[in-house]
N, C-alpha and C positions, 0 to 999 in steps of 0.2 A: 520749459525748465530742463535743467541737464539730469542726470541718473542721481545724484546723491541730494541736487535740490528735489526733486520729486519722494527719496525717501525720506526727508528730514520731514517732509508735508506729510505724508505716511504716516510715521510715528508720533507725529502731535496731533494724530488724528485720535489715537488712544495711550493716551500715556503709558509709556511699562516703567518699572524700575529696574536699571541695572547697577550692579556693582564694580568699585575699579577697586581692586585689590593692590593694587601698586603705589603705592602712597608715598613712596620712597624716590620716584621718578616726578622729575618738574613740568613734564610734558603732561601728566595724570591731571594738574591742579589748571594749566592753560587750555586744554578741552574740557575739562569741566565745567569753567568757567562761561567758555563757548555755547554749549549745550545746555546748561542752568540758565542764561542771558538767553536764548532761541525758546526754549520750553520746548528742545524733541525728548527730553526723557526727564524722569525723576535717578537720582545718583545714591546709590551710596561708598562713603569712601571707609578704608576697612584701614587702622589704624589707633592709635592715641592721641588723645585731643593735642599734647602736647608736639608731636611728631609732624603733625599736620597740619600746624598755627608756625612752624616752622618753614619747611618744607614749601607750603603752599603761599606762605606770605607774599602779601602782593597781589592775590587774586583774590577777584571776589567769588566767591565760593555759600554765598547767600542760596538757602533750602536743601542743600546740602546735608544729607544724614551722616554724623560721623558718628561710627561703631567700631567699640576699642573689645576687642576678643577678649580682654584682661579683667573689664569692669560689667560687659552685656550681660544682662539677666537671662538671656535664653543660651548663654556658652554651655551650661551644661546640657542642656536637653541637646544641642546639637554634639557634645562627648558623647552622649547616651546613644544616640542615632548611629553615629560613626561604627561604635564599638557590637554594635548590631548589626551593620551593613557588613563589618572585615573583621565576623569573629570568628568564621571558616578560617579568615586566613593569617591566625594568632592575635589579631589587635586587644592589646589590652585598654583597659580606661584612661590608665600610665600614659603610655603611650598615642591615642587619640587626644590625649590633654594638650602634651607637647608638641603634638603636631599641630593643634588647632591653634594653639596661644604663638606659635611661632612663624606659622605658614600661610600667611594669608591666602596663599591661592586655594588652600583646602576649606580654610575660612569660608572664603566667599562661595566657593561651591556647593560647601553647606547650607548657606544664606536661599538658594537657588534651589538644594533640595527639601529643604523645611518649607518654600512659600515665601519667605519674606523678600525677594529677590527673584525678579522673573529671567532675568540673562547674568552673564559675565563677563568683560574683555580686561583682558591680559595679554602680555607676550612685550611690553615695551623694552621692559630688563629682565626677561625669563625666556628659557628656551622654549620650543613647540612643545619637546617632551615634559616640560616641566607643567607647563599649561595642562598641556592633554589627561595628563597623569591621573586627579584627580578627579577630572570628569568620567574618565572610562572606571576610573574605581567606586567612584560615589551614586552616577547617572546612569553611568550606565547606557545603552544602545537602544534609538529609538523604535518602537513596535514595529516592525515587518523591516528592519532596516539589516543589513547583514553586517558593514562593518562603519564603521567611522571614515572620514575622508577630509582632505581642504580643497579650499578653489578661492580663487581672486576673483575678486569683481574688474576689470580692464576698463578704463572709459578714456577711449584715444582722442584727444580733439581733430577737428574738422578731417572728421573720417567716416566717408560714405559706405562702410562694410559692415559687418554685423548689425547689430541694432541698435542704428545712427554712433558705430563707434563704441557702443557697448557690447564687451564679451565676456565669458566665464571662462578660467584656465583652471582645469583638471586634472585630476590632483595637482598642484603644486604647492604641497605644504608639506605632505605628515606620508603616506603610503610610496616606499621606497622605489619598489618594482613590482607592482601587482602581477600578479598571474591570469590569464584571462577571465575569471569568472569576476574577481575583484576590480579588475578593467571594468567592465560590462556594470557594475552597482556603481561605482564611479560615474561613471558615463549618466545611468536612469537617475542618482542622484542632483548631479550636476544639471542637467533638465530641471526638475522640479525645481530646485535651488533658482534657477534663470526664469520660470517662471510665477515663482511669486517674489520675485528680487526686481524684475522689470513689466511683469503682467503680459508680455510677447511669448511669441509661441516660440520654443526651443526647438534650435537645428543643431545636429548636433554631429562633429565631425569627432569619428576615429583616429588620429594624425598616427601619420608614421612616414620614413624615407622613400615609402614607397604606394603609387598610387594603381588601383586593381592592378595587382600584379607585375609591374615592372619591375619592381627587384625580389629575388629571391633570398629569405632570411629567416631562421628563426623567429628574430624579434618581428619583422611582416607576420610572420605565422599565427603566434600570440595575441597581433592586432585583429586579423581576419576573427581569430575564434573567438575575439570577445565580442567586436560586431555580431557574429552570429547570434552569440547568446542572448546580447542585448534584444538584439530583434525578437529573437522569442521569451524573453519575459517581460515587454513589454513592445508588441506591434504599433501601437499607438503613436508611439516618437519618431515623428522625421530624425532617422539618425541612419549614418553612414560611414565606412569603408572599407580597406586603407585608404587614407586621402593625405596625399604632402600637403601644407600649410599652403601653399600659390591654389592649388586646386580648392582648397576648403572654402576660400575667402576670394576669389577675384574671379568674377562671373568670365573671363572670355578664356581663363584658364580652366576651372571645371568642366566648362563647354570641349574644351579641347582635348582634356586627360580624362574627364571621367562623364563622357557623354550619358544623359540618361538619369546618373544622379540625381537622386531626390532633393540632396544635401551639397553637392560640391559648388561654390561659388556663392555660396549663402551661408554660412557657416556663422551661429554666433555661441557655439558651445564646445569649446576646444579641449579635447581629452589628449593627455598627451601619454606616451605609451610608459615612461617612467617618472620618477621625483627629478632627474637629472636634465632631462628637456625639461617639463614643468618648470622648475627654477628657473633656470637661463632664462627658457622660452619669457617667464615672465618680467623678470629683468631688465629685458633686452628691451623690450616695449618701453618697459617704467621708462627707463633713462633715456635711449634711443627715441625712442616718438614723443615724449615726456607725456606719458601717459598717467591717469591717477591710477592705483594701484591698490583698492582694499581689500584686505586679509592678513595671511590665508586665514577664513573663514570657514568652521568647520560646517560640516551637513552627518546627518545621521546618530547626534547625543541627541539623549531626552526630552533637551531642555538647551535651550542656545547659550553657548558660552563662545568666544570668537577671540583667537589668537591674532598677535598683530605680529608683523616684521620687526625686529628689535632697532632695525633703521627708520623704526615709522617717525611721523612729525605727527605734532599737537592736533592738525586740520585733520591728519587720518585717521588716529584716535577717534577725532569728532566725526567722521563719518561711519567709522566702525559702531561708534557707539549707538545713532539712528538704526541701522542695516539690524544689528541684534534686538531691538526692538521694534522694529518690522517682523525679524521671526519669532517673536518674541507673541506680535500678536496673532500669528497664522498655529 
């Protein structure tokens, strides 16, 4: 089975319920449909029965929990909640009303932090920051975790490198230019993330332009120090460098630039040193290799909620949607 048949098996292995807050988007109601027809999750869609008998027409949308913010019997306990979580930070009840009846993405996050909702995916027709927004206000950051982060799932066809053509791209969603300590939680997250996302042991490459030392640079500099750091907060993770991409991933090149390497030529956990590589980097794959592409997927919230590409298609919804509950069940 390929990476995304294996996690659809995964998650009907224990059902979770996630929420699509997007009800607005046509692409919401054809993986739905998908995943209700498969049995990897239980749904619910955050809208008005009216909006969504629209909207969605034409799909079958059978088991399907629809919950309208305007008529739910628990909208107030989740105002009451809100107004408790952000009353440090002026929220009035006023105020948590209107956000709640208007904004399904706070909605659904709510839904997540009461229990009735074990994940979230969004991001079809909303920004990263829009997504993100209310999980770091509501969920908040998970125990021992220092910051929030994304990463892609990459699965390249008929490609002998990482694992079987599976890799993780780090950060390439949300963390602009980390400074090396933020590198370094990046990097040990990004691990963890690759192994209970694929059950393989995580290799995990540093990237940068430059490999042990062949170029001299600041941004080299940045990369060495969070290697470092990584390594000592957590020795246990095959991780490595500075390593250029040729060296990270093609065994007769690690052999040649970075003799000795734990990591060089095996690489299936690509940290890349800013948002700016990460993007492209990921990109360039998607389109160029016609790789699948799910994400960016965050690591380090509470409680999983998973941002999609606002160019995502209906099948990577439905892939997104299994993947969160998978962490959904770890």
């Amino acid at each position: 089975m390929g990476f995304i048949d294996e996690i659809k098996a995964r998650a009907k292995s224990d059902i979770k319920t996630i929420v699509l807050p997007e009800t607005e988007d046509e692409r919401t109601y054809k993986a739905a449909e998908a995943v209700l027809k498969e049995g990897t999750a239980k749904l619910i869609l955050v809208g008005s029965k009216e909006q969504i008998e629209k909207v969605g027409a034409g799909y079958d949308l059978t088991g399907a929990q629809i919950v309208d913010p305007a008529t739910n019997d628990k909208t107030e306990a989740y105002i009451a909640k809100l107004v408790e979580l952000r009353q440090k930070k002026g929220m009035t009840e006023e105020q948590a009303r209107e956000l709640l009846l208007n904004n399904y993405l706070y909605y659904g996050v709510m839904m997540v932090k009461m229990g009735d909702a074990d994940g979230m995916v969004s991001g079809a027709c909303h920004s990263t920051a829009d997504t993100l927004r209310p999980c770091l206000q509501i969920l908040k950051t998970k125990p021992g975790t220092k910051l929030v982060s994304a990463f892609f799932v990459m699965v390249v066809p008929d490609c002998d490198m990482g694992a079987n053509g599976t890799f993780i791209f780090g950060d390439s969603g949300l963390e602009q230019n980390p400074d090396p300590e933020k590198l370094a939680n990046i990097a040990l997250s990004s691990a963890e993330s690759f192994k209970l996302l694929t059950g393989e042991e995580p290799v995990v490459a540093m990237l940068s332009h430059s490999t042990k030392g062949s170029a001299k640079h600041a941004d080299v500099d940045k990369v060495i120090e969070a290697t470092k750091i990584a390594k000592e907060l957590n020795p246990n993770v095959r991780l490595d460098g500075e390593l250029q991409l040729d060296a990270a991933i093609v065994p007769s090149v690690g052999e040649s630039k970075a003799p000795g390497s734990p990591v060089a030529g095996h690489a299936n956990v690509l940290i890349f040193p800013d948002l700016d590589a990460g993007n492209i980097g990921y990109k360039l794959v998607q389109r160029l290799a016609k790789a699948e592409a799910y994400g960016p997927l965050t690591q380090g919230i509470a409680a999983p909620v998973n941002d999609l590409s606002r160019g995502c298609s209906a099948e990577d919804i439905e892939g997104v949607i299994a993947i969160t509950a998978v962490q959904a069940q770890a």
